[in-house]
N, C-alpha and C positions, 0 to 999 in steps of 0.2 A: 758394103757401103754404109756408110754412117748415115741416122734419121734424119740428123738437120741437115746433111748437105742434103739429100733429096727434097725434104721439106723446103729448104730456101729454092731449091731447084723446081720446083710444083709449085711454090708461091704459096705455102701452108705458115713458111714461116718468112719475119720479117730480119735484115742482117743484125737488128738491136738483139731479136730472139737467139740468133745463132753466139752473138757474144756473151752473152748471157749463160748461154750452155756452155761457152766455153770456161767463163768463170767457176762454172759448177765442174766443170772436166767430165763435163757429158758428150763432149766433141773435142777433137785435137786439132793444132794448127794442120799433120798430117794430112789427118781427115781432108781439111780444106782442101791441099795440096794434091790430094788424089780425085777430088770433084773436078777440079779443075785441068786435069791431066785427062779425063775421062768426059771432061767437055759438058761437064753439068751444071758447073757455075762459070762465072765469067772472071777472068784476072782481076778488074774490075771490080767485083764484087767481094775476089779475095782480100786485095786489097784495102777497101772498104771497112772491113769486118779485121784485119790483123795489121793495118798500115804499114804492112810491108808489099811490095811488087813483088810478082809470083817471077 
């Protein structure tokens, strides 16, 4: 599992932080995609962070 999803998920990081990392391709949209599969972030949230609905 990817840092930032846990971290967005433990509230270490904020969703500006996760795009951010995404910018940098230190996290994938995948990534997201599997937080969210795995019920650690919220559609919601995915959305937020890549405006697209999971």
């Amino acid at each position: 599992m990817n840092y930032w999803v846990l971290a967005l998920h433990f509230e270490w990081a904020t969703a500006e932080m996760v795009k951010q990392a995404i910018a940098y391709q230190d996290c994938s949209i995948e990534d997201l995609a599997e937080g969210v599969n795995k019920k650690l972030i919220t559609p919601d949230q995915y959305k937020g962070i890549t405006g697209k609905a999971m």
